[in-house]
C-alpha angles and dihedrals in degrees: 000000000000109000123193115333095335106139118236128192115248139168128246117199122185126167128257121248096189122169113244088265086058097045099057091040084051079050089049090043096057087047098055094040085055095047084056090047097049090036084060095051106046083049082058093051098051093047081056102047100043116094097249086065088221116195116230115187139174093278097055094054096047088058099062088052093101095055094043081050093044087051113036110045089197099060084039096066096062126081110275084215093057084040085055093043094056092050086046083058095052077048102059085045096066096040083058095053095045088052087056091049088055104048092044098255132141109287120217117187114225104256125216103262119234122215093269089058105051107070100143136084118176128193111206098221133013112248088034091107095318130076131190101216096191117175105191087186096064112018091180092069101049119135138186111215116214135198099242098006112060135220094342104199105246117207095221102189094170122026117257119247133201120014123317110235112163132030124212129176116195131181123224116187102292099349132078130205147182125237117201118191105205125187126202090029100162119243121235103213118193134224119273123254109187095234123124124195140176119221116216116188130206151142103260089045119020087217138348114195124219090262095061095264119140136205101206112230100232082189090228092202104044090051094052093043094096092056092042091046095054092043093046086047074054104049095035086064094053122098126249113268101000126121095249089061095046086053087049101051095051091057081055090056088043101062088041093049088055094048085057094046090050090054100043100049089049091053087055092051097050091038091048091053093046083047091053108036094043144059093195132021130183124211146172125273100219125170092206100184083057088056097050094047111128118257125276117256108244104209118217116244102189093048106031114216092023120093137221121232118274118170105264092134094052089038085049094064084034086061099037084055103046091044086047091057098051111231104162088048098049091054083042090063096034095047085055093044103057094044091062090037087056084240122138134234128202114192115198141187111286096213121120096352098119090043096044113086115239087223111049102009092234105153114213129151092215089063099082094060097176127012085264105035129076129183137161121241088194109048101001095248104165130194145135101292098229083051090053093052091049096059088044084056108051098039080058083052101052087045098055091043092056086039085055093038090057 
């Protein structure tokens, strides 16, 4: 956690507004950016593949840059440092496989990426063929420079603090943003209030806090299925490759881009009011893509080849909920918060919290009789049972930041 001035890196993301013209060389950008980084791969492959069993790395295939440029004018017109930041990224790709391979996990071989899965361009260094042209005094008039697109209107809604040192444009549907990473961005710590809470997150409630306050879950995405229904029913009677379907598929990243938004922007106000309100807060440390992990098959002994029954279709419901409410987001934002608040988390272990009585600490699964009800079957306290957890969490949270202070 940040503690007093100390600077801290942090992102600053602000839409595009780009003129047609822009819009279609940001387009041609994205497919060229992908061909190098297919062409890459498949280069990769081959090596791997040949009997020889040759090693191409990062540094190989930067240095053919200049021939593939000398021969090829599209790919010449874009920045070589954004060229080599996109073949640092397959790197990366395959460093990250081999270490999988290594530690036994699953493997998962980088794929070639079609044009609805490379949505990213990156430029190493601002001032490498990019340029971030902020004018603090007028925001309205900020523009990004690009190598091969020209001054692109940013709608800079927050000044930008630090030094900008990388610069990343992303599409989103219809939209397109600018991403800035900025280093020695100051932090802005607040003054202490001598409150503690513990943070407990759910479906029912995105989050109840130690003191009985609880964050209503909108379910973003359940309220938006009907909508999505009707435009995927759409989509799934176009025809591939025409315009329709194009159309189509864009309506269908529109209402998910606005799920994400919804989320997104709900996480930053909850986080923004613990932040404020609190010197230390506990939370959970939950691995959720290890809790939204299908259910294991039961094999059944008795008839081989044939399965017993586990719960996939309740678990199913139980996944689709967790991964609604957002809770990965929501820690996400208020991890990044408090460090720049000069606040401190403590993540503990989930486990128990939700069965142990916040009284008498007596752990019994039969406590919690319903989702919203606790009581003890030791001593009768009885409480809301996210409320119960919450206690139980941060009193595990005060415990393991003395623990870390001694």
């Amino acid at each position: 956690m940040a503690q007093g001035n100390v600077p801290v890196r942090r992102t600053f993301r602000f839409q595009l507004r780009p003129t047609s013209r822009q819009a279609n060389t940001l387009t041609a950008l994205l497919d060229d950016h992908r061909a190098l980084y297919n062409a890459a791969l498949q280069e990769r492959r081959d090596a791997y593949r040949h009997p020889s069993k040759t090693t191409v790395r990062y540094g190989d295939q930067s240095a053919q840059l200049k021939d593939i440029r000398a021969f090829d004018p599209d790919h010449a017109r874009w920045s070589f440092s954004s060229q080599q930041a996109t073949l640092r990224r397959l790197d990366k790709a395959m460093a990250a496989f081999f270490r999988r391979v290594k530690s036994g996990e699953m493997a998962g071989y980088p794929r070639f990426k079609g044009a609805n899965w490379f949505d990213m361009v990156e430029w190493p260094k601002d001032g490498d063929g990019c340029r971030w042209d902020s004018q603090p005094e007028n925001p309205a008039q900020t523009f990004v420079r690009l190598q091969g697109i020209g001054h692109v209107k940013v709608n800079r809604h927050r000044p930008v603090r630090g030094t900008v040192k990388t610069v990343s444009v992303k599409r989103e549907g219809r939209r397109w943003y600018v991403v800035l990473s900025c280093d020695n961005v100051p932090a802005e710590p607040l003054p202490a209030t001598g409150a503690v809470v513990g943070v407990d997150l759910g479906v029912a409630s995105l989050a109840t806090t130690s003191d009985g306050r609880h964050v209503g879950n909108p379910r973003f995405l359940a309220a938006a299925a009907d909508g999505l229904a009707a435009a995927q029913r759409d989509l799934s009677r176009r025809k591939r490759g025409s315009k329709r379907r194009r159309k189509a598929a864009a309506r269908v990243a529109a209402l998910h881009g606005k799920v994400r938004r919804q989320r997104l922007d709900l996480a930053h106000k909850t986080a923004l009011e613990l932040v404020r309100g609190h010197d230390l807060i506990a939370v959970e440390a939950l691995k959720v893509v290890n809790m939204t992990r299908r259910a294991k098959a039961k094999l059944d002994p008795e008839q081989p080849g044939t399965f017993l029954p586990n719960g996939q279709a309740a678990k199913t419901g139980l996944n689709k909920s967790i991964l609604d409410a957002g809770w990965r987001t929501f820690l996400d934002v208020l991890h990044a918060k408090a460090e720049s608040a000069g606040r401190v988390v403590v993540a503990v272990n989930p486990a128990n919290t939700s069965r142990t009585c916040a009284q008498c600490g007596y752990c019994a699964a039969g406590s919690r009789g319903t989702q919203a009800e606790f009581v003890c079957q030791r001593c009768g306290h009885a409480a809301h049972a996210d409320v119960n957890a919450a206690v139980n969490i941060l009193r595990a949270g005060l415990a393991l930041r003395a623990a870390q202070v001694a």
